[in-house]
C-alpha positions as CSV (number, residue, x, y, z in Angstrom):
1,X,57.8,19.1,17.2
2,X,60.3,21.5,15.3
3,X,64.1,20.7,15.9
4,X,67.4,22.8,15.9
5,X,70.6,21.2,16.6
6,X,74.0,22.4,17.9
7,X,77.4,20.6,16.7
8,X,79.4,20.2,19.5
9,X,82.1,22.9,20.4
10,X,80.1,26.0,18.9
11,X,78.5,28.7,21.0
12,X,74.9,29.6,19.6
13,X,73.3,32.9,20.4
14,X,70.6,31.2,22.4
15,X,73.5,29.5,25.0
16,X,75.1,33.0,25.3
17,X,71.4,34.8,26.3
18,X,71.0,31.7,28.7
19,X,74.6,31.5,30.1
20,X,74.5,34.5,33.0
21,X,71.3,32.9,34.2
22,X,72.3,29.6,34.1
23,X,75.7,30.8,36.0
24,X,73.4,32.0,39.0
25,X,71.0,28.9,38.8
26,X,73.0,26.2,38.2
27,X,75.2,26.3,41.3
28,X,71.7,26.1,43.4
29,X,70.4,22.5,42.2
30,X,70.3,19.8,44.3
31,X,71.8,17.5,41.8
32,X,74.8,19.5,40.6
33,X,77.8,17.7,41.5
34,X,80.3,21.2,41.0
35,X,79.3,22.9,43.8
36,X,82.2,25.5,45.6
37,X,83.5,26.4,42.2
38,X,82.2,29.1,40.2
39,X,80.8,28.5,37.3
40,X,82.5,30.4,34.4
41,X,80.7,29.2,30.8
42,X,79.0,26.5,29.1
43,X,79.8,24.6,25.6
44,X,76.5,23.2,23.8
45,X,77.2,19.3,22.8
46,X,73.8,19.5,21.2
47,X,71.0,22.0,21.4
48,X,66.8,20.6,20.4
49,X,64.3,22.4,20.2
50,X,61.2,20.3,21.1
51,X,58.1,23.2,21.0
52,X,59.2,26.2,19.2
53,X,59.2,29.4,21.2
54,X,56.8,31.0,19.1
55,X,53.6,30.3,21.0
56,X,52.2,30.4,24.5
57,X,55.0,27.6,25.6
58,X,58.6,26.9,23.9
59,X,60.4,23.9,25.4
60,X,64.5,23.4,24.7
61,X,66.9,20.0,25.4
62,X,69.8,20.7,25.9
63,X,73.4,19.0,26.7
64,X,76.0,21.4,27.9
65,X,79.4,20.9,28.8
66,X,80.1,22.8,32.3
67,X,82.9,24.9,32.8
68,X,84.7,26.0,36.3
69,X,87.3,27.6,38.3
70,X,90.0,25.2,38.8
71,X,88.6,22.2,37.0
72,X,90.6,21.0,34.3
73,X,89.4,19.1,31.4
74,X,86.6,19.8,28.8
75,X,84.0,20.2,31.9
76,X,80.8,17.8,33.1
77,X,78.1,17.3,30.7
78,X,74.7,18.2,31.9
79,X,70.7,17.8,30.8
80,X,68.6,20.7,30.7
81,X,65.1,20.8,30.0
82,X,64.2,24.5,29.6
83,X,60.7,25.9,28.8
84,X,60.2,29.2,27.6
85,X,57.0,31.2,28.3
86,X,56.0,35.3,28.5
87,X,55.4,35.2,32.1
88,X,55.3,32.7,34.9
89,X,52.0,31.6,36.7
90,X,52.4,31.7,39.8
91,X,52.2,27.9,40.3
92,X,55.4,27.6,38.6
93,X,57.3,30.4,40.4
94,X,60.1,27.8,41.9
95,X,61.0,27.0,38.9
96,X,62.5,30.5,37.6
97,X,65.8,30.2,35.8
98,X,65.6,33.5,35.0
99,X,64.5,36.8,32.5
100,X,66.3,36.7,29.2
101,X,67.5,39.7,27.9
102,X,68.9,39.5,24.8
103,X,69.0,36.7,22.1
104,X,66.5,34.7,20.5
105,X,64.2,34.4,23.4
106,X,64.5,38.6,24.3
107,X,61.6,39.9,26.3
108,X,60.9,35.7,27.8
109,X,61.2,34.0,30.5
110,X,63.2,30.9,31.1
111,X,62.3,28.0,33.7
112,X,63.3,24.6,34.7
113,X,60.5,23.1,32.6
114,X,59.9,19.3,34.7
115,X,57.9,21.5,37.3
116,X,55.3,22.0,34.4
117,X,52.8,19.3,33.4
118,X,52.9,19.8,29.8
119,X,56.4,20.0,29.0
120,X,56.8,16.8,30.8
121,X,54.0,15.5,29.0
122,X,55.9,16.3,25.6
123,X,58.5,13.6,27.0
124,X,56.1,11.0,27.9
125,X,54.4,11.2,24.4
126,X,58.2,11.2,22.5
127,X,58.9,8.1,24.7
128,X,55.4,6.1,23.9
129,X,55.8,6.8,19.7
130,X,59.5,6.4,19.8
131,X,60.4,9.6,17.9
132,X,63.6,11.1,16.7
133,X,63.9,14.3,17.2
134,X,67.4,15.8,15.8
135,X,70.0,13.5,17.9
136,X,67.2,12.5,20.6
137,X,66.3,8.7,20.0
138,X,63.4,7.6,22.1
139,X,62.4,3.9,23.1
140,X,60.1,1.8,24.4
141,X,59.4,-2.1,25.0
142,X,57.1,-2.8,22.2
143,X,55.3,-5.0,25.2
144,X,54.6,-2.3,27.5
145,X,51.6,0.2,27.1
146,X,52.3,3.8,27.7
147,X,48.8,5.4,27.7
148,X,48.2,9.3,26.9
149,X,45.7,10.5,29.9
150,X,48.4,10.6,32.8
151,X,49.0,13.8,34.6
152,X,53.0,14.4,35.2
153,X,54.2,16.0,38.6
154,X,58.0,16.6,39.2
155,X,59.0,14.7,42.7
156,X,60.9,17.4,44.7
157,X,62.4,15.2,47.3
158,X,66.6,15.9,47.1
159,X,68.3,13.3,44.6
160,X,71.3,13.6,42.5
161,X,68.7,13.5,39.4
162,X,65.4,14.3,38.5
163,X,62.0,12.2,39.0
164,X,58.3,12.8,37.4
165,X,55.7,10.7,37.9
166,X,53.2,9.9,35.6
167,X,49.3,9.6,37.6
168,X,50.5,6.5,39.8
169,X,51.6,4.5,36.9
170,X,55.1,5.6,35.5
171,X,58.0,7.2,37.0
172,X,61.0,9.2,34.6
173,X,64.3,9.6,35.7
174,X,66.0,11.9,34.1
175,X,70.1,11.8,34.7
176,X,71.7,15.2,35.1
177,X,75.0,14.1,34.7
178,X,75.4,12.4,32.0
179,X,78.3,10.4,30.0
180,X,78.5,8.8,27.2
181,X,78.5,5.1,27.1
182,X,76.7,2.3,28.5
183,X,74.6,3.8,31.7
184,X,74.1,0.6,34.3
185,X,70.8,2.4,35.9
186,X,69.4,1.0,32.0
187,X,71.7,-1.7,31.6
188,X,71.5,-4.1,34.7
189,X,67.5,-2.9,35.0
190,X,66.9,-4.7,31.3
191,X,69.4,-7.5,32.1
192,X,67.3,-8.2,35.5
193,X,64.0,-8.3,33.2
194,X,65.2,-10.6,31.0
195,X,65.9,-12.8,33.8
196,X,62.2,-12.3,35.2
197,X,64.0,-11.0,38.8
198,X,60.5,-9.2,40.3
199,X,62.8,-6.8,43.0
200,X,63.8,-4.2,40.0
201,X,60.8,-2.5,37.5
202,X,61.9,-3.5,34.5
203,X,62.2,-0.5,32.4
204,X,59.5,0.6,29.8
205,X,61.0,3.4,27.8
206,X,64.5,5.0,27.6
207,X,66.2,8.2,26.1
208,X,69.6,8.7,24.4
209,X,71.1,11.3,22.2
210,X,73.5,10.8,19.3
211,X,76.2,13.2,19.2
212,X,78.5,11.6,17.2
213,X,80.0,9.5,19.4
214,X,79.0,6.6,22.2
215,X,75.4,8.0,22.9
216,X,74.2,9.5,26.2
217,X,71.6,7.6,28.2
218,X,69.2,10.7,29.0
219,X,66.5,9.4,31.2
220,X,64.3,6.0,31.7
221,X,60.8,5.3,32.8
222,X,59.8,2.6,34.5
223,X,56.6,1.6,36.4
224,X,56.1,3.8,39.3
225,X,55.7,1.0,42.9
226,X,52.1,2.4,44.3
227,X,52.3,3.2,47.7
228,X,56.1,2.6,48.1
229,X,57.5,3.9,51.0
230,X,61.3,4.8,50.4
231,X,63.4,2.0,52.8
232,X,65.0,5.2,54.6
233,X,62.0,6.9,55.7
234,X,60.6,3.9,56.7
235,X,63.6,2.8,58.8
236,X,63.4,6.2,60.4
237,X,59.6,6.3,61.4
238,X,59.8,2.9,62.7
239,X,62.9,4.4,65.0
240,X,61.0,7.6,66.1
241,X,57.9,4.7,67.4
242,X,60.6,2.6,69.0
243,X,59.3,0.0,66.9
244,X,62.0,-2.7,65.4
245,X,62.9,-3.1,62.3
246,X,64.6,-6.7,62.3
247,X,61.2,-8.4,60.1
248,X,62.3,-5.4,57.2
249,X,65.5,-5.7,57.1
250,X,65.7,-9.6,56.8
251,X,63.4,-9.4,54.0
252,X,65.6,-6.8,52.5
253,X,68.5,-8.9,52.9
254,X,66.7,-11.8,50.8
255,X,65.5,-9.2,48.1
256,X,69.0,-8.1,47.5
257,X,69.9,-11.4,47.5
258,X,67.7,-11.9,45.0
259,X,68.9,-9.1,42.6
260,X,72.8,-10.6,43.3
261,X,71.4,-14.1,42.3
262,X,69.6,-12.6,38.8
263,X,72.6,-10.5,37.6
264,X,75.0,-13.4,38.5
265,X,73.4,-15.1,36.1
266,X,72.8,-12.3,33.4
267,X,76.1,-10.9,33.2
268,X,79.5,-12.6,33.3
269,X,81.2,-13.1,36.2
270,X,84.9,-12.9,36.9
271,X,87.8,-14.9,39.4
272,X,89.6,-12.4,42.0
273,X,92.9,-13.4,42.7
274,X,96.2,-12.5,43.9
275,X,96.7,-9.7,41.8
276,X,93.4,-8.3,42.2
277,X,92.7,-8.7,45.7
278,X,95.8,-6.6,46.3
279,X,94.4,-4.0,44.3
280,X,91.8,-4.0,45.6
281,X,93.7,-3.1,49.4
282,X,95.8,-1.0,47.4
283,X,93.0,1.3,46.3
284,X,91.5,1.5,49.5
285,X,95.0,2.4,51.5
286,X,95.3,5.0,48.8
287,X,91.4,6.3,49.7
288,X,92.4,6.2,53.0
289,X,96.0,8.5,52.8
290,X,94.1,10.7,51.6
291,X,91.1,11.2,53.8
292,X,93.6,11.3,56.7
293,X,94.9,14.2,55.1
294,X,91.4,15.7,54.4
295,X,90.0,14.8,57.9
296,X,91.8,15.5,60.7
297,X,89.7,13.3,63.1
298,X,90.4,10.3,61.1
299,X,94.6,11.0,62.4
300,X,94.0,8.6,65.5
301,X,92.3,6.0,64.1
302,X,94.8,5.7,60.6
303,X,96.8,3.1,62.2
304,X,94.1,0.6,63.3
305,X,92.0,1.3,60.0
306,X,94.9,0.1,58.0
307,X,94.4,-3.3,59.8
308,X,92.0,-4.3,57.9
309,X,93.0,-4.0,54.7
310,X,96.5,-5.7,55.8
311,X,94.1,-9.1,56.3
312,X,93.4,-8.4,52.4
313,X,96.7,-8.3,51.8
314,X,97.0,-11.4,53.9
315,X,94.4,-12.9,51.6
316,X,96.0,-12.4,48.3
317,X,99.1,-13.9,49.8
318,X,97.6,-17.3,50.8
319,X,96.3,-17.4,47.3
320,X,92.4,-17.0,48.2
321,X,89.7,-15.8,45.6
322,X,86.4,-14.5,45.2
323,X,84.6,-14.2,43.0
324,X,83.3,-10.9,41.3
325,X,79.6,-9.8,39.4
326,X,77.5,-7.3,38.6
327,X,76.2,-5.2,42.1
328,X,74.2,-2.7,42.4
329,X,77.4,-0.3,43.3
330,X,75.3,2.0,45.5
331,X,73.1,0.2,47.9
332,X,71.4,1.7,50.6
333,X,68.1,2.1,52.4
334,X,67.5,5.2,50.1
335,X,67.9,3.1,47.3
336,X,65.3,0.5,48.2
337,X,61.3,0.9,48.1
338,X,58.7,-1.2,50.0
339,X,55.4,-1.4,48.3
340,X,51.7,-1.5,49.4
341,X,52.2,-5.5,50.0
342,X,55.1,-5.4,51.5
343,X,57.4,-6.0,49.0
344,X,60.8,-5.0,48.6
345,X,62.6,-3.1,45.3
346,X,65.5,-2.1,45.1
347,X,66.6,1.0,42.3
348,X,68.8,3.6,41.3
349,X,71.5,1.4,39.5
350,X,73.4,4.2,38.1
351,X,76.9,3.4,41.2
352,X,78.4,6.3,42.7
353,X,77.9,9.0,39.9
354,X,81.4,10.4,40.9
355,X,83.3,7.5,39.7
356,X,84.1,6.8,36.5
357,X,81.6,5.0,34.3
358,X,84.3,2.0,33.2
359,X,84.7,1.7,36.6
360,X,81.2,1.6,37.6
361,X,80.5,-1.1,35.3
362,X,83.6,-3.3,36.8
363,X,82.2,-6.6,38.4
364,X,82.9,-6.5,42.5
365,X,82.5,-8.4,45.2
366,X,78.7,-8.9,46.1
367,X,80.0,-7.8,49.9
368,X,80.4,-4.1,48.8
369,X,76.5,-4.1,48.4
370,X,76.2,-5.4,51.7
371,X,79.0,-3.0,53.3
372,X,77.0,-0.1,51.9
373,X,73.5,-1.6,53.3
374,X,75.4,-2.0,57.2
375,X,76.5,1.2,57.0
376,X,72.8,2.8,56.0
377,X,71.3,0.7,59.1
378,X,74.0,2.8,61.4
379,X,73.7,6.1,59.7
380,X,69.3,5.6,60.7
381,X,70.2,4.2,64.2
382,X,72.9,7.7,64.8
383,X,70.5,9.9,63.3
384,X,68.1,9.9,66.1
385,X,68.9,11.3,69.6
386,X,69.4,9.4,71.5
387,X,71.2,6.8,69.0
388,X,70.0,3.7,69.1
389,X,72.9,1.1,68.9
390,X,71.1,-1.9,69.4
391,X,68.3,-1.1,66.6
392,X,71.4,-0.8,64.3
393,X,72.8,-4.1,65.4
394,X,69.8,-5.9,65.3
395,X,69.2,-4.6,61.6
396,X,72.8,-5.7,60.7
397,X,71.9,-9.3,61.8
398,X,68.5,-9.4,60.2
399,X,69.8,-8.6,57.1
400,X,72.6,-10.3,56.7
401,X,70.4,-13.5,57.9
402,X,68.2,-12.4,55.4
403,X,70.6,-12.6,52.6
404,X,71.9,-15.9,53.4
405,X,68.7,-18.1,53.0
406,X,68.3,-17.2,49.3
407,X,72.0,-17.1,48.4
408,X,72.8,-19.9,51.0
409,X,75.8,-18.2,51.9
410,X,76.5,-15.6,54.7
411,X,78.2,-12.7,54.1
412,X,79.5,-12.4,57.9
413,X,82.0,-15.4,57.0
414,X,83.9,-13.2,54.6
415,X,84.6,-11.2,57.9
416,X,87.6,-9.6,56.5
417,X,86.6,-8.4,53.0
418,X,83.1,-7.8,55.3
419,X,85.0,-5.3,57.4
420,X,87.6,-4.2,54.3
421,X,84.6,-2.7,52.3
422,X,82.9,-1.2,55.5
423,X,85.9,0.4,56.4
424,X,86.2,2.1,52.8
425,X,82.5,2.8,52.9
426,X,83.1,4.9,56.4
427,X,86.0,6.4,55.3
428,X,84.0,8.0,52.0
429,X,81.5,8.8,54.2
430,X,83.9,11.1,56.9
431,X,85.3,13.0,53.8
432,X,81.7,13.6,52.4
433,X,80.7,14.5,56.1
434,X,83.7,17.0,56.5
435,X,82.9,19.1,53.6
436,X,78.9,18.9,53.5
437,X,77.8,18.1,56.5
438,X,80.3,18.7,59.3
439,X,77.3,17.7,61.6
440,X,76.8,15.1,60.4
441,X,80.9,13.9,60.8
442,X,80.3,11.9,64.2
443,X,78.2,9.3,62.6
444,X,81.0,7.7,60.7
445,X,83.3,8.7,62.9
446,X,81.8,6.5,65.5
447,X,81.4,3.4,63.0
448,X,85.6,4.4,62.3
449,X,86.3,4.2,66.4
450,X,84.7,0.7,65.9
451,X,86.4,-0.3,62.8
452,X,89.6,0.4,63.9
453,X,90.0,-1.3,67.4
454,X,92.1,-3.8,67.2
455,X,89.5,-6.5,68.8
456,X,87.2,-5.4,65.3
457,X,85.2,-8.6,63.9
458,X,83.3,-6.9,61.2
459,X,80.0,-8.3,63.3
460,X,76.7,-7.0,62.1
């Protein structure tokens, strides 16, 4: 592998040939978060060239610093794998970037290079010999085999990153946004494999770069689940049968039970008192201000909403506290897979990607997990016509029973934190409904009409 690399801040003539096609291709990806805005330039933090572009295939890494319309700042970082060839087959025609016409790469074409075996073969065989390759370090548990023979196919299912997997053994994730600092889709994954929890693949190889400060996390592989069916398409097959899906769901419920138990003890954990509990209604009154103002059909409901964080407020007066750990930070039936056994996994530990990474890593209350989980049993039951209120209910139940027999404790007795956190998790979802999916708006909306009545008992 040769290697060129960019200091950060300075334009290169290979970013300025790439940056009108990357303007018009960029905007299009599933897993670009700046979407509505128009893309106006890009910044290199650090430009490597993996295969030069002198033969049948070039392949470039790069980290670029987005820049757009009305958005402030220095701009998001982003990881781009770009290969370079003379022509396209046409097997690889959806992955077109573009024709470059002046520059270093003049009379080429450019492509998103994952859809391509070999290119994503190049990052399976840095990752197994642990090679540095200009500010690219590449790792590996010394106890884990990564053999050479397995064919790499990109997974093309919408996420807010990219996936290839390796035959049926190993799966890559590569993050698309990325900042620097400690990235908890690596960290709580290696913290729950040194505590031997079985419901996460512990992670066999990771990827950072080293641009002179905190490095990026760039992508991890872990062992691929054979035969895992993803928890959402699952809960929505079962639906479209009629079948129930109570016998799931409880078992979910003591897997992520499991996965609370393992990073409670891996990771400190922290007292919520006075102070914090009201900051923690605070923040949510503040969420909720301004979702009124985004979401007009919120207006009615505004009053009764603000009930129940007013009983956290009540809380933090009596002088109660919980206690706070490591969660997963994004839970939902998306984010869980089922294997051939019948075993449940839960991944995806990166949080919310739109938060703040500090913030992400922040121990919570193990009840925001949960909230998050209710919620994705509604959103399955609402997404069928007709809805199926009853499957949703009976979900809620299972699960919730679920988690109490391994944690011996049962999150519908914290009924107001309970219906605090599921309140915040519907009002996200009405604002993320409004401007993506107006459609889609009534399914929170109807979980919001719920919330807010003033007879509410957070009841699964």
């Amino acid at each position: 592998m040769a290697e060129t690399v960019t200091p950060y801040g300075r334009n290169t003539p290979l970013i300025a040939s790439l940056d009108p096609l990357l303007r018009t291709w960029l905007p299009r990806q599933r897993w670009f978060a700046g979407k509505g805005r128009p893309v106006t330039g890009f910044t290199p933090v650090a430009v490597t060239e993996l295969l030069p572009p002198d033969g049948r295939l070039g392949l470039y890494h790069l980290l670029l610093r987005v820049h757009q319309t009305g958005v402030p700042g220095p701009g998001d970082c982003y990881q781009f794998v770009i290969g370079v060839r003379e022509a396209l087959p046409p097997r690889l025609a959806p992955a077109l970037i573009g024709h470059v016409t002046q520059g270093p790469l003049a009379g080429r074409t450019v492509y998103e290079a994952l859809y391509d075996p070999r290119p994503a073969e190049v990052l399976l065989e840095a990752l197994r010999t642990q090679a540095r390759i200009g500010g690219l370090r590449f790792e590996r548990d010394p106890g884990q085999e990564i053999r050479t023979d397995l064919v790499a196919r990109l997974m093309t299912a919408e996420q807010s990153n990219s996936s290839v997997v390796y035959g049926d053994t190993f799966i890559l994730k590569l993050l698309r946004r990325v900042v620097t600092g400690v990235n908890p889709d690596l960290e709580l994954p290696l913290a729950l494999a040194r505590e031997g929890c079985p419901r996460v693949p512990a992670p066999t190889a990771w990827a950072y770069a080293e641009t002179g400060r905190e490095p990026y996390v760039l992508a991890v592989l872990q062992p691929y689940v054979r035969g895992g069916a993803d928890g959402w398409e699952l809960a929505l097959r079962e639906l479209a049968k009629g079948e129930d899906f109570a016998a799931e769901a409880r078992e979910l419920g003591r897997a992520t039970a499991e996965v609370h138990t393992a990073l409670a003890r891996a990771l400190p954990t922290v007292t919520l008192g006075h102070v914090q509990l009201q900051g923690l209604a605070d923040g949510m009154i503040a969420r909720l201000e301004a979702a009124v103002q985004a979401v007009p059909g919120l207006r009615p409901y505004a009053t009764g909403l603000r009930q129940a964080y007013a009983a956290l407020y009540r809380l933090a007066a009596e002088g109660d506290t919980r206690t706070a750990q490591r969660i997963h930070g994004d839970l939902h039936l998306g984010q869980c897979l089922r294997s051939a056994d019948g075993q449940w996994s839960l991944i995806d530990f990166e949080g919310e990607p739109a938060r703040p990474l500090a913030e992400r890593r922040l121990p919570q209350p193990p009840v925001r997990d949960i909230a998050g989980m209710l919620r994705s049993f509604d959103y399955a039951a609402r997404s069928v016509t007709p809805p199926a209120p009853d499957w949703a209910h009976g979900c809620r139940a299972a699960y919730c029973a679920g988690y109490a027999e391994v944690s011996g404790h049962d999150p519908r007795a914290d009924a107001e934190l309970l219906r605090a956190y599921e309140t915040d998790k519907a009002v996200y979802e009405a604002v993320y409904e409004a401007r993506h999916r107006p459609d889609w708006l009534p399914v929170p909306l109807s979980a919001i009409a719920r919330l807010a009545a003033p007879d509410q008992e957070a009841r699964p």
